[in-house]
C-alpha positions in Angstrom: 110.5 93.3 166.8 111.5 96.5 168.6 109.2 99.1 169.0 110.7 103.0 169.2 109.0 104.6 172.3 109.3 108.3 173.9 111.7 106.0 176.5 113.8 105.1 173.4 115.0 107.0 170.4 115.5 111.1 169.5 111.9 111.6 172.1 114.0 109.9 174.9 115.9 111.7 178.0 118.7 109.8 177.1 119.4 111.7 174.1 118.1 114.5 175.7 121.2 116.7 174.1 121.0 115.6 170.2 117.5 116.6 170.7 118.5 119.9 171.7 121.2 120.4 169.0 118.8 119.3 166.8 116.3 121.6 167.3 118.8 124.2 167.1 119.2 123.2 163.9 115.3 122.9 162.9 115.2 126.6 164.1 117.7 127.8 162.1 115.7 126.6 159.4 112.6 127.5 160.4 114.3 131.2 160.3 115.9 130.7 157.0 112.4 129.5 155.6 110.7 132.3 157.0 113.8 135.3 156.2 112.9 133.6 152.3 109.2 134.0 152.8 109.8 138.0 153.1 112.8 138.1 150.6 110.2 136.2 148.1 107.4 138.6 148.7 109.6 141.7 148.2 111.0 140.3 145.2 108.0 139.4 143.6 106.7 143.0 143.6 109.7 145.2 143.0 110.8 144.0 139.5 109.7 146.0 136.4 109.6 145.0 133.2 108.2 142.5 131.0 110.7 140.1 131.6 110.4 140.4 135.2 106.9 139.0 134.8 108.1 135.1 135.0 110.5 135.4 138.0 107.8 137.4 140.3 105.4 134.4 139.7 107.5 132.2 140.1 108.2 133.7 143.1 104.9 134.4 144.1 104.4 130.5 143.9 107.8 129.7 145.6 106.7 131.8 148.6 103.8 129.6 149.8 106.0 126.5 149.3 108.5 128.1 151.8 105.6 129.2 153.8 104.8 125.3 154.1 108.2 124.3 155.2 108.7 126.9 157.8 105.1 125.3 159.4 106.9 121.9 158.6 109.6 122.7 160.7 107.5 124.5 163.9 105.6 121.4 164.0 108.7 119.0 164.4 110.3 121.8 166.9 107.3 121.4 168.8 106.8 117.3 168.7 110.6 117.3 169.9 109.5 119.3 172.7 110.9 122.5 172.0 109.5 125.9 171.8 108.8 127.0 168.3 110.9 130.7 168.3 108.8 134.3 168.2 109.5 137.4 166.4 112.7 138.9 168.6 114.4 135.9 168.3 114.8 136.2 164.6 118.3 137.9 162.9 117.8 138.7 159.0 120.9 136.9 157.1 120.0 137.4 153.6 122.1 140.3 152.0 121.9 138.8 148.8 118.6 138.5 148.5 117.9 142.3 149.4 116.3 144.5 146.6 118.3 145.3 143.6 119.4 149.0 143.5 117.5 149.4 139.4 114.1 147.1 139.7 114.6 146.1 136.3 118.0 144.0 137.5 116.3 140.7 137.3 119.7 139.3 137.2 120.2 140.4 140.8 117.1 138.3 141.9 117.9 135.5 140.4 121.4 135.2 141.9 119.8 136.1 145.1 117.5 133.0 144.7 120.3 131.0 143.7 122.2 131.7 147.0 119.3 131.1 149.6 118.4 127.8 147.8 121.5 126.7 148.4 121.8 127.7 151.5 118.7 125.9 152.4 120.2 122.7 150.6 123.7 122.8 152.1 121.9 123.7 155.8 118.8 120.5 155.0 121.7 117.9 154.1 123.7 118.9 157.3 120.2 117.8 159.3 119.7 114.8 156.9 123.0 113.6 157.9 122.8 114.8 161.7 119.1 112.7 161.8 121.0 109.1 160.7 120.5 106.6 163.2 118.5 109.4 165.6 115.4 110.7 164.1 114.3 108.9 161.2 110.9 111.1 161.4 112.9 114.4 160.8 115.3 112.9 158.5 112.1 111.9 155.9 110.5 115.0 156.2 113.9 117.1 155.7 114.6 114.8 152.2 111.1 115.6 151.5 111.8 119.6 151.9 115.5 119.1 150.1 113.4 117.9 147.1 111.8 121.2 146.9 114.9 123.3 147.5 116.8 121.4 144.8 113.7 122.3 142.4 113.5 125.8 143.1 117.5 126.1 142.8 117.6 124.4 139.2 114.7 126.4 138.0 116.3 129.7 138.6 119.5 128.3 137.5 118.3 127.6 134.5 116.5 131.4 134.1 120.1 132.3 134.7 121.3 130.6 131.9 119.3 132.0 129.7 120.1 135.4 130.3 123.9 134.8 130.4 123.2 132.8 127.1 121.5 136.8 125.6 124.7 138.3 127.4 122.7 139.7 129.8 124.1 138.4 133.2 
Protein backbone atom coordinates (compact mmCIF):
# COMPACT_ATOMS: atom_id res chain seq x y z
CA UNK A 1 0.00 0.00 0.00
CA UNK A 2 1.10 3.38 -1.04
CA UNK A 3 1.64 5.95 1.27
CA UNK A 4 1.04 9.94 0.01
CA UNK A 5 4.12 11.88 1.20
CA UNK A 6 5.14 15.73 0.84
CA UNK A 7 7.52 13.91 -2.23
CA UNK A 8 4.19 12.69 -3.71
CA UNK A 9 0.87 14.21 -4.22
CA UNK A 10 -0.73 18.12 -4.27
CA UNK A 11 2.42 18.88 -1.22
CA UNK A 12 5.01 17.59 -3.87
CA UNK A 13 7.39 19.93 -6.19
CA UNK A 14 6.27 18.02 -8.89
CA UNK A 15 2.98 19.49 -8.93
CA UNK A 16 4.38 22.41 -7.75
CA UNK A 17 1.91 24.45 -10.40
CA UNK A 18 -1.62 22.84 -9.57
CA UNK A 19 -0.66 23.75 -6.18
CA UNK A 20 -0.32 27.25 -7.15
CA UNK A 21 -3.53 27.40 -9.22
CA UNK A 22 -4.97 25.95 -6.50
CA UNK A 23 -4.31 28.25 -3.99
CA UNK A 24 -5.33 30.82 -6.26
CA UNK A 25 -8.44 29.39 -6.10
CA UNK A 26 -8.64 28.86 -2.11
CA UNK A 27 -7.87 32.70 -2.07
CA UNK A 28 -10.47 33.69 -4.02
CA UNK A 29 -12.54 32.02 -1.72
CA UNK A 30 -11.11 32.97 1.21
CA UNK A 31 -12.01 36.73 -0.18
CA UNK A 32 -15.44 35.77 -1.19
CA UNK A 33 -16.02 34.25 2.43
CA UNK A 34 -14.67 37.16 4.01
CA UNK A 35 -16.45 40.09 1.37
CA UNK A 36 -19.83 37.92 2.81
CA UNK A 37 -18.75 38.25 6.38
CA UNK A 38 -19.01 42.20 5.96
CA UNK A 39 -22.03 42.06 3.55
CA UNK A 40 -23.73 39.81 6.39
CA UNK A 41 -22.96 42.18 9.26
CA UNK A 42 -24.29 45.17 7.38
CA UNK A 43 -27.25 43.46 6.44
CA UNK A 44 -28.09 42.28 9.61
CA UNK A 45 -28.30 45.71 11.08
CA UNK A 46 -29.83 47.98 8.44
CA UNK A 47 -33.26 46.27 7.90
CA UNK A 48 -36.30 47.81 9.67
CA UNK A 49 -39.32 46.34 10.35
CA UNK A 50 -40.76 43.50 12.00
CA UNK A 51 -40.46 41.35 9.23
CA UNK A 52 -36.91 42.18 8.90
CA UNK A 53 -36.45 40.59 12.30
CA UNK A 54 -35.93 36.82 10.83
CA UNK A 55 -33.55 37.62 8.03
CA UNK A 56 -31.03 39.78 10.27
CA UNK A 57 -30.77 36.69 12.62
CA UNK A 58 -30.53 34.63 10.31
CA UNK A 59 -27.87 36.56 9.15
CA UNK A 60 -26.41 37.26 12.23
CA UNK A 61 -26.00 33.32 12.55
CA UNK A 62 -24.83 32.92 8.88
CA UNK A 63 -22.02 35.35 9.52
CA UNK A 64 -20.02 33.21 11.94
CA UNK A 65 -20.54 30.22 9.76
CA UNK A 66 -18.73 32.21 6.95
CA UNK A 67 -16.43 33.44 9.44
CA UNK A 68 -15.43 29.66 9.93
CA UNK A 69 -14.92 28.90 6.38
CA UNK A 70 -12.85 31.91 5.53
CA UNK A 71 -10.37 30.35 8.70
CA UNK A 72 -11.04 26.94 6.87
CA UNK A 73 -9.65 28.20 3.81
CA UNK A 74 -6.28 30.32 5.45
CA UNK A 75 -5.51 27.19 7.09
CA UNK A 76 -5.36 24.94 3.76
CA UNK A 77 -3.60 28.16 1.95
CA UNK A 78 -1.09 27.93 4.52
CA UNK A 79 -0.58 23.87 4.77
CA UNK A 80 -0.15 24.10 0.81
CA UNK A 81 2.48 26.43 1.47
CA UNK A 82 1.16 29.55 0.47
CA UNK A 83 0.72 32.89 2.03
CA UNK A 84 -2.61 33.49 3.46
CA UNK A 85 -3.52 37.19 1.65
CA UNK A 86 -3.65 40.67 3.94
CA UNK A 87 -5.99 43.51 3.80
CA UNK A 88 -4.67 45.35 0.36
CA UNK A 89 -4.88 42.43 -1.53
CA UNK A 90 -8.64 42.28 -1.17
CA UNK A 91 -11.12 43.87 -4.21
CA UNK A 92 -14.98 44.08 -2.91
CA UNK A 93 -17.19 42.08 -5.66
CA UNK A 94 -20.43 42.05 -4.12
CA UNK A 95 -22.83 44.81 -5.70
CA UNK A 96 -25.63 42.87 -5.03
CA UNK A 97 -25.32 42.41 -1.72
CA UNK A 98 -24.80 46.26 -0.98
CA UNK A 99 -27.48 48.00 1.28
CA UNK A 100 -30.84 48.39 -0.16
CA UNK A 101 -31.69 52.14 -0.96
CA UNK A 102 -35.34 51.86 1.66
CA UNK A 103 -34.06 49.55 4.81
CA UNK A 104 -37.43 48.05 4.89
CA UNK A 105 -36.58 46.31 1.23
CA UNK A 106 -36.05 42.91 2.78
CA UNK A 107 -36.62 41.66 -0.65
CA UNK A 108 -33.28 43.24 -1.72
CA UNK A 109 -31.40 41.27 0.99
CA UNK A 110 -32.63 38.32 0.23
CA UNK A 111 -31.81 38.26 -3.47
CA UNK A 112 -28.51 39.62 -2.38
CA UNK A 113 -28.04 36.35 -0.27
CA UNK A 114 -29.27 34.33 -2.94
CA UNK A 115 -26.57 35.61 -5.44
CA UNK A 116 -23.42 35.22 -3.11
CA UNK A 117 -24.53 31.72 -2.06
CA UNK A 118 -24.44 30.80 -5.26
CA UNK A 119 -21.60 32.26 -6.09
CA UNK A 120 -19.86 30.47 -3.34
CA UNK A 121 -21.45 27.07 -4.68
CA UNK A 122 -20.74 27.55 -8.40
CA UNK A 123 -16.88 28.94 -7.27
CA UNK A 124 -16.63 25.54 -4.29
CA UNK A 125 -17.71 22.91 -7.08
CA UNK A 126 -15.13 24.41 -9.56
CA UNK A 127 -12.40 23.45 -6.63
CA UNK A 128 -14.19 20.14 -5.83
CA UNK A 129 -13.72 19.21 -9.34
CA UNK A 130 -10.14 20.94 -9.75
CA UNK A 131 -9.13 18.75 -6.29
CA UNK A 132 -10.03 15.10 -8.12
CA UNK A 133 -7.20 13.00 -8.31
CA UNK A 134 -4.87 16.03 -6.65
CA UNK A 135 -5.90 16.99 -3.16
CA UNK A 136 -8.27 14.68 -1.65
CA UNK A 137 -7.65 16.81 1.73
CA UNK A 138 -9.07 20.05 0.06
CA UNK A 139 -11.59 18.37 -1.95
CA UNK A 140 -13.35 16.92 1.68
CA UNK A 141 -13.20 19.94 3.39
CA UNK A 142 -14.55 22.02 0.18
CA UNK A 143 -17.87 19.34 0.01
CA UNK A 144 -17.91 19.90 3.71
CA UNK A 145 -18.20 23.93 3.18
CA UNK A 146 -20.60 23.28 -0.17
CA UNK A 147 -22.98 21.61 2.35
CA UNK A 148 -23.27 24.83 4.18
CA UNK A 149 -23.52 27.10 1.12
CA UNK A 150 -26.31 24.85 -0.30
CA UNK A 151 -28.10 25.34 3.24
CA UNK A 152 -27.89 28.93 3.49
CA UNK A 153 -29.02 29.30 -0.32
CA UNK A 154 -32.31 27.10 0.09
CA UNK A 155 -33.11 28.80 3.33
CA UNK A 156 -33.30 32.20 1.86
CA UNK A 157 -34.86 30.80 -1.20
CA UNK A 158 -37.38 29.67 0.51
CA UNK A 159 -38.00 33.28 2.62
CA UNK A 160 -38.13 34.34 -1.00
CA UNK A 161 -40.93 32.35 -1.77
CA UNK A 162 -42.90 33.39 0.70
CA UNK A 163 -42.84 36.79 -0.03
CA UNK A 164 -43.49 36.40 -3.81
CA UNK A 165 -46.25 33.93 -2.57
CA UNK A 166 -47.92 37.56 -0.44
CA UNK A 167 -46.98 39.42 -3.78
CA UNK A 168 -44.46 41.07 -2.16
CA UNK A 169 -41.18 40.39 -4.27
Amino acid sequence: MATTTPSEGILSDSMAAERDELIGLLKQAYWMELETVMSYLANSINPDGVRAQEIKESLEEDIQEELGHAQQFGARIKELYGVVPGSLEFSAEQSYLQPAEHQTDVVHVIKGVIAAETGAIEHYNRIIEFCDDKDLVTQDMMIAILRDEEGHRRLFEGFLREYEAEGLA
